[in-house]
Structure formats: C-alpha cells, structure tokens
C-alpha positions in Angstrom: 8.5 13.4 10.0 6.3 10.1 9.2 2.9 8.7 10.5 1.9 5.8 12.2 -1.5 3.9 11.8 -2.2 0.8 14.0 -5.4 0.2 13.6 -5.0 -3.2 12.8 -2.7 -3.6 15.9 -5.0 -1.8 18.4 -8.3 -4.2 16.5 -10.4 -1.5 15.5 -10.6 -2.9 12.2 -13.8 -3.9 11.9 -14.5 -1.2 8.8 -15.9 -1.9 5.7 -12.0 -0.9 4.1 -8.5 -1.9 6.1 -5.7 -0.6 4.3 -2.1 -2.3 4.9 0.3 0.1 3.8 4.5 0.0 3.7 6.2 3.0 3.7 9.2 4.0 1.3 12.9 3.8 2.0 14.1 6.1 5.2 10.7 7.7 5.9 9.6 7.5 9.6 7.0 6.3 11.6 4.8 3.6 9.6 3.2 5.2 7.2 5.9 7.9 6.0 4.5 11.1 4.7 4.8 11.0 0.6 2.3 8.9 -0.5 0.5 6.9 1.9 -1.2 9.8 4.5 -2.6 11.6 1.3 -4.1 8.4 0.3 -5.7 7.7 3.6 -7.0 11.2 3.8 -9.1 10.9 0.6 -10.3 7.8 1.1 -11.5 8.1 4.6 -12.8 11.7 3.2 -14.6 9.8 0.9 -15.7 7.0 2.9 -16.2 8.7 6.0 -13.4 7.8 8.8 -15.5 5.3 10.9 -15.4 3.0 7.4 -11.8 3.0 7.3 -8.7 1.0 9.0 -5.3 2.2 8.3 -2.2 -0.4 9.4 1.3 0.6 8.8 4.1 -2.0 8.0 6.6 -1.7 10.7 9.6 -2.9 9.0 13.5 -1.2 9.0 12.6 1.0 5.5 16.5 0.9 5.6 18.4 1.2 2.4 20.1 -2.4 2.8 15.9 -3.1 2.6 16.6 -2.6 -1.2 19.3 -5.0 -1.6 16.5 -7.7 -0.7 13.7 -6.2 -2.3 11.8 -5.4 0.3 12.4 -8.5 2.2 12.4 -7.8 5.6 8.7 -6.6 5.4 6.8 -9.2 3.1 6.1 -11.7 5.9 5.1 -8.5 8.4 2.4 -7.1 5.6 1.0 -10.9 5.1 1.1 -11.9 8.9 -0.8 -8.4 9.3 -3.7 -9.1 6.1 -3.6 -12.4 7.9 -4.7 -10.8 11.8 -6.7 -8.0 10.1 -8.3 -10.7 8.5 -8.9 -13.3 11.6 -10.3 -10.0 13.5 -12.6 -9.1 10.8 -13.7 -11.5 8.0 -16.3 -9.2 6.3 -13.2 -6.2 5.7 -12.6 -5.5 2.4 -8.4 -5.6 2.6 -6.2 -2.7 0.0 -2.0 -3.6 0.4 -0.2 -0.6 -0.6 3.0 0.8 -0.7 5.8 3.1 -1.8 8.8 2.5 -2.9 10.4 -0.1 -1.1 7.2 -0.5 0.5 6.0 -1.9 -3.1 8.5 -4.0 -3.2 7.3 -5.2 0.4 3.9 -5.9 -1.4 5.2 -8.2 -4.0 7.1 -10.1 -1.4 4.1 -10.3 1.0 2.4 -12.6 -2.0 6.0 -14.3 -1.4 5.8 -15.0 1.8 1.8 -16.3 2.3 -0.7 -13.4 1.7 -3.4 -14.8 -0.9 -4.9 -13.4 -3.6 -8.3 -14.0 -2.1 -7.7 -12.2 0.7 -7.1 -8.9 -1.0 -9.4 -6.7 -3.2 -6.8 -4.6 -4.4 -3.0 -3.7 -4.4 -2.1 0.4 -4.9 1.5 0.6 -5.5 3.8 4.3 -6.0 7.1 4.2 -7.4 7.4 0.5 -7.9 10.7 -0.4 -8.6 9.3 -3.7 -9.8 6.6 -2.6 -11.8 7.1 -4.5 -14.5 6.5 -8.1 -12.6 2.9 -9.0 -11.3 2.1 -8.4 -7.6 1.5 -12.0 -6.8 -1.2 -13.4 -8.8 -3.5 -10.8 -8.1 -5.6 -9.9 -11.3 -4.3 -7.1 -13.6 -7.8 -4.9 -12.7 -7.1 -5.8 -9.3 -3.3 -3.7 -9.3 -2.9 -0.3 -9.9 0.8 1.7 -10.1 1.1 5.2 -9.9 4.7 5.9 -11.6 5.8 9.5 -12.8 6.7 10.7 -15.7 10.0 11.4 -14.1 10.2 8.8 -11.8 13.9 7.0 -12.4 12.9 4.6 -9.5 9.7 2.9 -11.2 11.3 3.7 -14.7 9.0 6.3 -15.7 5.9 6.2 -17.9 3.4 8.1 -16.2 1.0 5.1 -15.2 -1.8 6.3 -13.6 -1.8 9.8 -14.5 1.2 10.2 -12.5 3.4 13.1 -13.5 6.3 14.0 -11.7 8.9 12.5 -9.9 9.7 9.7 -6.8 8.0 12.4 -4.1 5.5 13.4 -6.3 2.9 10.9 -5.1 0.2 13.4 -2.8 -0.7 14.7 -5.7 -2.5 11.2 -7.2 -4.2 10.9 -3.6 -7.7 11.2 -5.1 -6.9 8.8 -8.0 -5.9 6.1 -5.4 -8.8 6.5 -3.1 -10.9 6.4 -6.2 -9.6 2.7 -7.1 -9.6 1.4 -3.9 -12.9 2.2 -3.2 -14.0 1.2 -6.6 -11.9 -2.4 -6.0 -13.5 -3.0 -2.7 -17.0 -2.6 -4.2 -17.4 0.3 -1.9 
C-alpha cells in the first residue's frame, strides 16, 4: 500500500504551497503511507485542496538506498523543486521526507536545490538529524523524531512520541509549520 502524488509532473502546481516529498525505505507508490499522506491531508484541510501541490520522489526507497544515504534520490527531489519552480515562480516550495526520504532531502541540497528556493524542510525519522539540511536556516527545518525512534536516535523533537511508524499522528504539527514557513 503507498500513494502517488504528481502534481508537479502533470503541472498543476500553480498553488500557493507545492510540497516535494520522499518517501521512507520499502514503502510503495511515491508518497508511502506513514508520514507523508497524513501530512498532506491536514495541510490541504487547512489550506483548502485547490492551494496545494503534492509531488512524490520517485526514487528505488530500496534498502541499498541507505548505504548511500539517500543518494539515489537527492538529484530527483532538486531536479523536481527545480521544474516545480520553472512552472510556477510565485509557489511557496516545502521538501519533506521520511526516513530515507530525509536523507534524500539533505542530499537534494547536495546535489543543486538552493536554499532560496525553499521555504521550509519537514523531516520524520531523520537518520541524520543531527547535521543541517543544507544551509537552510535552523527556523526554516523542523524534525519530528519519537521518543522511541532508534532510527533518528530518539528525543522526541517535535512533540513526537512514539516510534519509526509513529509519524500520522504529528500530521497537524507538520501542516501547522509548513504553512506557518510559507507565510501562508
């Protein structure tokens, strides 16, 4: 079971919010199911759907992913910011992702995506939470990473309590700070 959001892909992105999102380690479609649907369900309840643009990362999500950190879909997630961009200059752009899919957001910044062309990054379960996403500003980041969350090393940033599949249930808290960092 997984979602897939193209709305980048099929160019109806011309919303006030596009949301590039990577999807954890073995979950299907391009959004998965743990984190990133819940997300996009508050925030275009929020918004109202017509205001939002969901893209999924289509990259392997395979466990060899996690050798190289999320490698394989850094230059996807940029190329995409990059199109979503092009198509749509007035967007207000969120990266996100889960898991390995966080790692995929560090590596975007890696592999060309700009500061400047991102209002915010929402990450869940970041294995490398403890290194900057790029050189996006701290107020400009924020991880969600359970109390009992072995993956991201615990800590309950947040508010997150639980473990690695935990993540629906800070949905709110995530629409909430995208929102706020798009000035929506």
């Amino acid at each position: 079971l997984g979602g897939t959001e193209n709305g980048v892909l099929d160019k109806n992105c011309c919303t006030d919010m596009t949301v590039i999102f990577a999807r954890g380690t073995g979950e299907f479609g391009n959004v998965g199911t743990v984190s990133g649907p819940p997300m996009f369900k508050a925030i275009r309840a929020k918004l109202g759907v017509g205001r939002v643009t969901v893209q999924g990362v289509d990259y392997p999500a395979s466990s060899a992913g996690n050798a190289n950190m999320g490698g394989d879909g850094g230059k996807i997630m940029a190329q995409l910011v990059g199109t979503a961009f092009s198509q749509c200059p007035n967007t207000k752009i969120i990266v996100s992702g889960y898991s390995q899919g966080a790692m995929v957001v560090h590596n975007a910044f890696r592999n060309g995506l700009a500061s400047s062309q991102v209002s915010g990054a929402i990450l869940f379960g970041d294995p490398l939470k403890r290194s900057a996403v790029g050189d996006l500003a701290a107020d400009k980041v924020k991880q969600f990473c359970g109390t009992s969350d072995t993956i991201c090393g615990g800590g309950g940033d947040g508010g997150a309590t639980g473990g690695h599949l935990s993540y629906g249930s800070v949905a709110d808290s995530a629409a909430d700070f995208a929102i706020q960092a798009a000035g929506l």
